[in-house]
C-alpha positions in Angstrom: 99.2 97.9 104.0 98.8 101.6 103.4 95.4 102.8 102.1 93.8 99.1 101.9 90.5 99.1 103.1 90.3 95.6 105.3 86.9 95.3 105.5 84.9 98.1 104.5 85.1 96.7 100.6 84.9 93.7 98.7 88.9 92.0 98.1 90.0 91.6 94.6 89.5 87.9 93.3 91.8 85.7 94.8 93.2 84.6 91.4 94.2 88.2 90.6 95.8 89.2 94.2 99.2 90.0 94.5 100.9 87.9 97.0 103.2 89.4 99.5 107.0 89.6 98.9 109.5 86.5 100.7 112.3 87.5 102.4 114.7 84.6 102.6 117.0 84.0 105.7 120.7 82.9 104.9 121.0 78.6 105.9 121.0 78.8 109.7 122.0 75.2 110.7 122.1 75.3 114.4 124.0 72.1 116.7 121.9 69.4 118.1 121.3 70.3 121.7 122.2 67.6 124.4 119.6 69.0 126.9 116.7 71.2 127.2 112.8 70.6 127.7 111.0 71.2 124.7 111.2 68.0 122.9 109.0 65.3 122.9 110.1 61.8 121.0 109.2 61.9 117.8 107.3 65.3 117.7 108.0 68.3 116.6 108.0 71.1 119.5 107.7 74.8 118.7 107.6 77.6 121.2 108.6 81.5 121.3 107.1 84.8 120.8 106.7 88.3 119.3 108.7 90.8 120.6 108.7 94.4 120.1 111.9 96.4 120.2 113.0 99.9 120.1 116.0 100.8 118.0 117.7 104.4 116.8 116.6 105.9 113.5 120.1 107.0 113.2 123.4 104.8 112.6 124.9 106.2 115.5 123.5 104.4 118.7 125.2 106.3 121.5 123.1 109.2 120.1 120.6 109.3 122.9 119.1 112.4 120.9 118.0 110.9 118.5 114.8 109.0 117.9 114.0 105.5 118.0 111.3 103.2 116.1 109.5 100.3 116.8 110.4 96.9 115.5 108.7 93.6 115.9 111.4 90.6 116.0 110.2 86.8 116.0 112.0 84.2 118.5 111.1 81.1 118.4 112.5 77.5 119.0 111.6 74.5 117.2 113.0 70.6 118.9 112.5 67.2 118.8 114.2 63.6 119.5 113.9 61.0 117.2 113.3 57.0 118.6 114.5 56.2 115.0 116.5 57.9 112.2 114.8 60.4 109.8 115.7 60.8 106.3 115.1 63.8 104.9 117.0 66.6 102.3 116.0 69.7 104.8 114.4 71.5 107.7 112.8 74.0 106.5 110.7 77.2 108.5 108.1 79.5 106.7 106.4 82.4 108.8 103.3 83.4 106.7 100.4 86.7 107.3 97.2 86.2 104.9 94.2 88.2 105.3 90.5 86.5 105.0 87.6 88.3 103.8 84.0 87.4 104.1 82.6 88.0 101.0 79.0 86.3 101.5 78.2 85.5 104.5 75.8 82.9 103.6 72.2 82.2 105.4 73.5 80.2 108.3 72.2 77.0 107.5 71.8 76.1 103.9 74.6 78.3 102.3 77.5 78.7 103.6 79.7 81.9 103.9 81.7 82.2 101.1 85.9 84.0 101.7 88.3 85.1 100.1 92.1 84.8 101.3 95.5 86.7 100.3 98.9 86.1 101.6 100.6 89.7 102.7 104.1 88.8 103.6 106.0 85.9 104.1 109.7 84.9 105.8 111.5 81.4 104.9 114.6 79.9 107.1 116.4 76.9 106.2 117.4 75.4 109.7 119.1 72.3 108.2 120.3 70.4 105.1 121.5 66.9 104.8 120.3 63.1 104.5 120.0 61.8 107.8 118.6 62.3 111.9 119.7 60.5 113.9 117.9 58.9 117.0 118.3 59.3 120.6 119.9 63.3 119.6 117.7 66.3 120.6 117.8 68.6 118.0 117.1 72.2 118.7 117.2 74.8 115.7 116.5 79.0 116.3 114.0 80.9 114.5 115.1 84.6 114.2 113.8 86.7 112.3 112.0 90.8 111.9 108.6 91.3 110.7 108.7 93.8 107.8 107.4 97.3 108.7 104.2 96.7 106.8 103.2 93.8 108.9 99.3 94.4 110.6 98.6 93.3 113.7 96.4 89.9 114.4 92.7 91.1 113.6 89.7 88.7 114.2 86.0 90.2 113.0 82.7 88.6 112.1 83.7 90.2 108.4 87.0 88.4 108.4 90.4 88.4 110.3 94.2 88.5 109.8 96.3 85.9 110.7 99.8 85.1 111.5 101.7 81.4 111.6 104.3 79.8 111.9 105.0 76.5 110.3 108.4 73.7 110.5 108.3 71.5 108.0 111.0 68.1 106.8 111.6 68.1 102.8 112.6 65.5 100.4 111.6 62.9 103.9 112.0 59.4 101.9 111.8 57.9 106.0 110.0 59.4 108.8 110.7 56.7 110.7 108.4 56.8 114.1 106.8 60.4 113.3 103.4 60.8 112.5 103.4 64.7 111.0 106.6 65.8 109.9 105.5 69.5 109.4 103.7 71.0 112.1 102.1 74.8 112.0 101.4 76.8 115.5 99.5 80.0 115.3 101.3 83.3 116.1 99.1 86.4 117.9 100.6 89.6 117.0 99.5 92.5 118.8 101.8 94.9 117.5 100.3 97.9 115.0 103.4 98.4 112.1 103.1 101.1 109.3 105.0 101.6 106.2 105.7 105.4 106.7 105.4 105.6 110.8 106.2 102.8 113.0 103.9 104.6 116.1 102.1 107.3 114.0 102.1 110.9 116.2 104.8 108.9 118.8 108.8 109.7 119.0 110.9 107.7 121.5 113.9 109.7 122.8 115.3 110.9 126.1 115.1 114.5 125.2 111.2 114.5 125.1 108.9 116.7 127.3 107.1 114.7 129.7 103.1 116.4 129.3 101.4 114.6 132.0 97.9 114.0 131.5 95.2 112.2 134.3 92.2 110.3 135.7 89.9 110.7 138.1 89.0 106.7 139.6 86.5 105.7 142.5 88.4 103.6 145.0 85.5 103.2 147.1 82.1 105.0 148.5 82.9 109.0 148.2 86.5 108.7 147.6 88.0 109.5 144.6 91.7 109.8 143.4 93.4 111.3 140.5 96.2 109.7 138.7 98.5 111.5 136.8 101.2 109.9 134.0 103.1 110.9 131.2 101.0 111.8 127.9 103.5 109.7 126.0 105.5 106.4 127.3 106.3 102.7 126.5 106.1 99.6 128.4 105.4 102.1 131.7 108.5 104.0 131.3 108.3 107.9 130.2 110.7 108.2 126.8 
């Protein structure tokens, strides 16, 4: 995303936009599950999270000299249980970041606004492959995966937004059997700023860092004040 003005300019034509680059996962066929929660009878279930993640710039992880970046890593679950057999060629995952530009924004009543939309990155998994699901099984499949460093954070504004998802889908289904949707897409908040050439831009995350404090003066109550003092640079709370 380096040097792209979101918002401040109009986006190319849609036609002529270059979509982002895939990044395919290897075939990660997980077991059925016997237990767990998240499945409801004939539905798909998805549920997880973004998580960010510091890890050494350096091969050599014992190193606590040297600095760490930021990464952003995707968990996420996706389960159901089938009351009748599924036939289908695959299970099939696609994580996918567009950006939406207003490029009119219409009258508000007899025109509406008109937007333009580009996809900036996407990743694809291939959770399972074969012919047949059966019923009464709880399937359960893991969806791993690290956003590439380029990745910008959810952004929502009356001039347009960015927006992250996550969709599961069945392929080559010649028999749902008792489902109603067999793909189902959940949207994915990502508060996490990325950069192609600094992770955290005028941050570095190492032990060996000089603690600057820095400080605030807050009003408890009527004519009593008091100052609070932290560390100029830190992450989740704890000085690095």
């Amino acid at each position: 995303m380096g040097g792209f003005n979101f918002f401040g300019s109009r986006s190319g034509s849609r036609a002529n936009s270059q979509p982002g680059s895939r990044r395919h996962s290897p075939l990660s066929s997980r077991t059925a599950s016997p237990q767990g929660r998240l499945s409801k009878s004939d539905s798909i279930q998805i549920r997880g999270n973004l998580y960010d993640v510091l890890k050494p710039r350096s091969e050599n992880e014992d190193d606590e000299q040297v600095g760490k970046e930021l990464h952003v890593v995707l968990r996420y679950k996706a389960s159901f249980i089938l009351s009748k057999e599924v036939h289908a060629e695959a299970i099939e995952a696609t994580y996918r970041e567009t950006m939406t530009v207003v490029t009119d924004p219409g009258d508000g009543q007899f025109r509406e606004a008109i937007t333009e939309t580009e996809e900036l990155g996407e990743l694809d998994w291939t959770l399972w492959q074969g012919q047949k699901l059966e019923a009464g099984k709880q399937y359960s499949f893991d969806i791993d995966g690290e956003l590439p460093r380029q990745s910008p954070r959810s952004w929502r504004t009356p001039s347009g937004r960015i927006e992250h998802c996550l969709t599961v889908r069945f392929r080559g289904v010649t028999d749902s059997g008792k489902m109603r949707r067999t793909a189902k897409t959940v949207e994915v908040w990502n508060p996490f700023s990325m950069d192609v050439d600094d992770p955290r831009p005028g941050l570095d995350f190492h032990s060996a860092l000089d603690l600057e404090m820095v400080g605030s003066t807050v009003e408890v109550d009527k004519d009593l004040e008091a100052f609070v003092s932290f560390p100029d640079q830190c992450y989740k709370g704890t000085a690095v």
